[in-house]
C-alpha positions as CSV (number, residue, x, y, z in Angstrom):
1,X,-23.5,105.8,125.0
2,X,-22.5,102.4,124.7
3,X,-21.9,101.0,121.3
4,X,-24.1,98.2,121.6
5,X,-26.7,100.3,123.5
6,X,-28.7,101.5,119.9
7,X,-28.9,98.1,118.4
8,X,-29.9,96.6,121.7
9,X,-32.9,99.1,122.2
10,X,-33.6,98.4,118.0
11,X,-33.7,95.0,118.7
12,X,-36.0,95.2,121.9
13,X,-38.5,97.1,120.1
14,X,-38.6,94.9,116.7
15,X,-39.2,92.0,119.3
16,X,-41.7,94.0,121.7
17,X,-43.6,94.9,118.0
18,X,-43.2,91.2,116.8
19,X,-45.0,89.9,120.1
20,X,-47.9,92.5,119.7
21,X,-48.5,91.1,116.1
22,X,-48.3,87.6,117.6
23,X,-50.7,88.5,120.0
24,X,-53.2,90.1,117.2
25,X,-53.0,87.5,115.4
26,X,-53.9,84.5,117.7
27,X,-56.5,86.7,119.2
28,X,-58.0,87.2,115.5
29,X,-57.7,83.6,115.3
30,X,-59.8,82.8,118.4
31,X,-62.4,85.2,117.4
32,X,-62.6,83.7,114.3
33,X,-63.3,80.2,115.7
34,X,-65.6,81.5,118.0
35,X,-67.9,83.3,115.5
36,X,-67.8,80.2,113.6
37,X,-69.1,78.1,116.7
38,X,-71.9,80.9,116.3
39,X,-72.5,80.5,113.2
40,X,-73.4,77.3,113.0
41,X,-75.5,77.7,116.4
42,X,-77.7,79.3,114.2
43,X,-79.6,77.0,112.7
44,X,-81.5,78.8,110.0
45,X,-78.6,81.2,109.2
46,X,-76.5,78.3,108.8
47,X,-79.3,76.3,106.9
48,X,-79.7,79.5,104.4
49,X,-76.1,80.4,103.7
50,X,-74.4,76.7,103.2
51,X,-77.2,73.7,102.1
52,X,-79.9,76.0,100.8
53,X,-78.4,77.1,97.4
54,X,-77.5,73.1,96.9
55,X,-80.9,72.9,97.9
56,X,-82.7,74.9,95.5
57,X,-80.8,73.7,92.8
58,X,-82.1,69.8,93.6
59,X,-85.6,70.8,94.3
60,X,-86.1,73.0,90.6
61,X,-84.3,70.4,88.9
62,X,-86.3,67.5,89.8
63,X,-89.4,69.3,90.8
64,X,-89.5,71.6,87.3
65,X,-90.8,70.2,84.4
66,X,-88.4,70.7,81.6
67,X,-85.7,72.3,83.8
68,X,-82.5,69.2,82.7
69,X,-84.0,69.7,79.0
70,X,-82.7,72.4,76.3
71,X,-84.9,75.8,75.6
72,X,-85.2,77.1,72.6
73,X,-85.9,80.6,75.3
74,X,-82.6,80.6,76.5
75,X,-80.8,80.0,73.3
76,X,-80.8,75.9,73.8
77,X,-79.5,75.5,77.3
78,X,-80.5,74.4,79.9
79,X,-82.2,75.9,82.3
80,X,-80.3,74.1,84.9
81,X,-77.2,75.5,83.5
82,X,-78.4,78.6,83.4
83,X,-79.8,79.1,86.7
84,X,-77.0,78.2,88.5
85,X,-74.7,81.3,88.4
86,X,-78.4,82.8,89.9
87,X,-78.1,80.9,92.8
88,X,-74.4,81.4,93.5
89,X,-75.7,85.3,93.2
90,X,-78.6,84.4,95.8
91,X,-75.8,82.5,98.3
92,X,-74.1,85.9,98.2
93,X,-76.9,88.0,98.9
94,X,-78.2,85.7,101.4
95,X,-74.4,85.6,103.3
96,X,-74.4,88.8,103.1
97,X,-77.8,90.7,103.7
98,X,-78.8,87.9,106.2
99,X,-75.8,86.2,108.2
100,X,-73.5,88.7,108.1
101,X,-76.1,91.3,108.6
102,X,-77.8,90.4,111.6
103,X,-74.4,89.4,113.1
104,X,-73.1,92.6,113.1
105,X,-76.1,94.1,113.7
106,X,-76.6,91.8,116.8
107,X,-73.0,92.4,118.0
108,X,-73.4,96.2,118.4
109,X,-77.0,95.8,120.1
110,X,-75.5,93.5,122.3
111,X,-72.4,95.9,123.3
112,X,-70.0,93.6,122.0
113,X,-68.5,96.2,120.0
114,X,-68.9,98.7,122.4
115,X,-66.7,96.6,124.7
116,X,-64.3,95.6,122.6
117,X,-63.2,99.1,122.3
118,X,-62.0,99.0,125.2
119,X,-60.0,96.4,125.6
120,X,-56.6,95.8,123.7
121,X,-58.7,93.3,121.1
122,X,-60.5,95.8,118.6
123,X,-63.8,95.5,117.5
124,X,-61.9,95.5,113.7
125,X,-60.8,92.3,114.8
126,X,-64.1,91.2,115.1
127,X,-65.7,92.6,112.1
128,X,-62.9,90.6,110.5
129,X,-63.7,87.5,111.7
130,X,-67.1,87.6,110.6
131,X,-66.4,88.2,107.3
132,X,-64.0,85.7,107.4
133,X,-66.7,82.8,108.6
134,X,-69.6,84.6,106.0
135,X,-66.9,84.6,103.3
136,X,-66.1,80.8,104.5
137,X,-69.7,79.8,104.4
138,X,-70.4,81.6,101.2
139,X,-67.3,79.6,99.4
140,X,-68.7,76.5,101.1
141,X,-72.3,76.9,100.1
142,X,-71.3,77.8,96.3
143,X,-69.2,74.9,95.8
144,X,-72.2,72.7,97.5
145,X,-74.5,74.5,94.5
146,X,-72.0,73.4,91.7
147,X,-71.3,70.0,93.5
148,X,-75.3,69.1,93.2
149,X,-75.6,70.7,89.5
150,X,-72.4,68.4,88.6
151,X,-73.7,65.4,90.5
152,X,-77.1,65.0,90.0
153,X,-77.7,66.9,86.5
154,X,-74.4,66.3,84.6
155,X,-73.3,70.1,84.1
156,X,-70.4,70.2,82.7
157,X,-68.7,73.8,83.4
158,X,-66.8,75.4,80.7
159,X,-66.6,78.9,82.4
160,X,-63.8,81.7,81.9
161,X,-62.8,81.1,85.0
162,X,-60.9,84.3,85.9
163,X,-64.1,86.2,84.8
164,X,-65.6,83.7,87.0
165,X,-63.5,84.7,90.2
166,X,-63.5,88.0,89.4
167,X,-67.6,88.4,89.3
168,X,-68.0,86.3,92.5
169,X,-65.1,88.3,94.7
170,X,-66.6,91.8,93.5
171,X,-70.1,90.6,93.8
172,X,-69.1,89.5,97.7
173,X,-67.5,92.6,98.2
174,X,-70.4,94.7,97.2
175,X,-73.0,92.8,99.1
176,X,-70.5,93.0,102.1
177,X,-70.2,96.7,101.7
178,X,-74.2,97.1,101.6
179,X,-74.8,95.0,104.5
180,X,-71.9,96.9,106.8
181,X,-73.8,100.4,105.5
182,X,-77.5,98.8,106.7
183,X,-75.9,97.9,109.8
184,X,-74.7,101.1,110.2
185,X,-78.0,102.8,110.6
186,X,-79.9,100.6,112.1
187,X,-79.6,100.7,116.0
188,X,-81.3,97.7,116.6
189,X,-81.0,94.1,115.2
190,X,-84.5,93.3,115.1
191,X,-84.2,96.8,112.2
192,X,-81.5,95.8,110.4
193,X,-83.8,92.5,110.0
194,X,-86.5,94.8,108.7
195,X,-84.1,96.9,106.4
196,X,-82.3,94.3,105.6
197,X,-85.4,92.3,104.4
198,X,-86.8,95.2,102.5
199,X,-83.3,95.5,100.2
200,X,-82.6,91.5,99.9
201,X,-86.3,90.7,98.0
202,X,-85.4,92.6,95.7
203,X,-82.5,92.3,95.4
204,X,-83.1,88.5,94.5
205,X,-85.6,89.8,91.9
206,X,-82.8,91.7,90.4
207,X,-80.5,88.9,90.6
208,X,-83.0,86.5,88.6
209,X,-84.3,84.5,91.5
210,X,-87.9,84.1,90.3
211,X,-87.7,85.8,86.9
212,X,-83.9,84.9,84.7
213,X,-82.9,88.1,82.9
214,X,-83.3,86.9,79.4
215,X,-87.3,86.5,80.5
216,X,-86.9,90.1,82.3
217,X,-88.6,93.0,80.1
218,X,-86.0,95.2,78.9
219,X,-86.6,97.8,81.3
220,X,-86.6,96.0,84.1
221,X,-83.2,94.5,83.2
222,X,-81.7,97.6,82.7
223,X,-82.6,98.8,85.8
224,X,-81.5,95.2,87.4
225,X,-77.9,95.9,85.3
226,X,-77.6,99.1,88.1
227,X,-78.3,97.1,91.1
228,X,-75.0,95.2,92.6
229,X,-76.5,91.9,93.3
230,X,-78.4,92.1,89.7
231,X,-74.6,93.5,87.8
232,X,-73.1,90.0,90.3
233,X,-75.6,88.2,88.7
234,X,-75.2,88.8,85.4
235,X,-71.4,89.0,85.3
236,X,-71.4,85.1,86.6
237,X,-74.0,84.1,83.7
238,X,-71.5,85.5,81.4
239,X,-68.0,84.0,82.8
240,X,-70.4,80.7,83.4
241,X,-70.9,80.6,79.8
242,X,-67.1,81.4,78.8
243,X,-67.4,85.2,78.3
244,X,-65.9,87.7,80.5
245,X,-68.3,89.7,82.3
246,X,-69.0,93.6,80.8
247,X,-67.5,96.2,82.0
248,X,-71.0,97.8,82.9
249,X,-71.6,95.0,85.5
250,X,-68.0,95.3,86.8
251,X,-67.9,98.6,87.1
252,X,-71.4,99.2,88.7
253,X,-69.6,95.8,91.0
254,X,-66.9,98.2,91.7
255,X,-69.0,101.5,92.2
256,X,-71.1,100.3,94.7
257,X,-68.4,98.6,97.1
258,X,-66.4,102.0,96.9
259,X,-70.0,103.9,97.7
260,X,-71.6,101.7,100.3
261,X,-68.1,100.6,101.7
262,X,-67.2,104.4,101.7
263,X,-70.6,105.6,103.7
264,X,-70.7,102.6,106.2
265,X,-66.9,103.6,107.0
266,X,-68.3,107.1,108.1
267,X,-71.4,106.3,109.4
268,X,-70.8,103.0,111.4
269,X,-70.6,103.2,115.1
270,X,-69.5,100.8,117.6
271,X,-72.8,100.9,119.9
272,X,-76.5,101.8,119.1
């Protein structure tokens, strides 16, 4: 054998494996723009998952009586400053248990999936590109929340910010794993609309959409403490008020992305 022959055929195969991971990545990079082109085809998904949390927080501030004044209820804050880790908890339920839902949902009814399995682009890809543009529009329409709280109420934001990163990326992650496990069993998208539906109300109850969890009765906040979009919740209200979150909520935050993630891994399929 020639001496050179080994390294020649080392070095052929490092290149031929360097030009495959080249060629992943730009086609994960196309797939990404073009499910962001999607995404915001969509009107109302769009509308939901980037302006609406900016939008609620505008509308109860200046539509709520007392809502830019201290409460002696919620230990002299504001409720202003206090509902706004909610509705960075209801962007993440809504990115996740609507957008990212019904797109993957759609995908697989479609046979996008199914095709993509079999070509050289896997469906993997795919699912990572949506997550990528959800995960995008979710950091998008959170910072739009805080930018409206800051602008138009004067919040000033004294979080622990590492407890503050840490709640929102294990509170993402959970809601992520949930919606990949509804999409799993639902064959149809116009189902995992209905599912979905049926777990995000309450959900958002559970977060503190309509009721806050100091105003919840005990029981139901236990209960709420279980649930990962009520434990997301609650470990952003702490790490907004300088605290870091209890282990309770980051555990159940950790629990249930390990349990649905785990399940939808096993159960998903790439057609209906």
């Amino acid at each position: 054998m020639n001496a050179t022959a080994l390294p020649q055929h080392v070095s052929a195969g490092n290149g031929g494996r360097s030009a495959r991971r080249r060629s992943a990545g730009r086609s994960t990079v196309k797939l990404i723009v073009t499910e962001a082109k999607l995404f915001v085809r969509e009107p109302l998904g769009a509308f939901f998952g980037v302006i609406f949390p900016a939008a609620l927080v505008l509308i109860l501030g200046a539509a709520m009586p007392g809502f830019d004044e201290p409460s002696a209820d919620i230990g002299g804050r504001r409720p202003i400053e206090f509902y706004l880790p909610i509705t960075l908890a209801l962007a993440i339920g809504t990115v996740a248990l609507v957008n990212l839902l019904n797109a993957l949902a759609a995908d697989r009814e479609k046979g996008v999936l199914r095709r993509l399995s079999t070509t050289p682009v896997s469906p993997i890809r795919l699912l990572v590109a949506q997550i990528v543009v959800n995960v995008a529009a979710l950091l998008l329409g959170s910072g739009l929340a805080l930018l409206a709280a800051v602008l138009a109420f004067g919040v000033e934001a004294r979080p622990d910010v590492p407890g503050m990163l840490v709640a929102f990326v294990l509170g993402s992650a959970s809601m992520a794993a949930l919606a990949l496990l509804v999409a799993a069993f639902t064959p149809t998208s116009r189902a995992a609309t209905g599912i979905g539906s049926l777990v995000y109300y309450p959900m958002l109850f559970a977060a503190g959409v309509w009721t806050p969890g100091p105003l919840m009765p005990d029981a139901v906040r236990r209960v709420a403490d279980f649930t990962p979009l009520g434990a997301a919740s609650q470990a952003l209200q702490d790490a907004w008020s300088g605290d870091w979150p209890q282990p309770l909520h980051l555990a159940v935050l950790v629990g249930s992305t390990v349990l649905f993630g785990g399940l939808a891994a096993k159960l998903f399929r790439w057609s209906s």
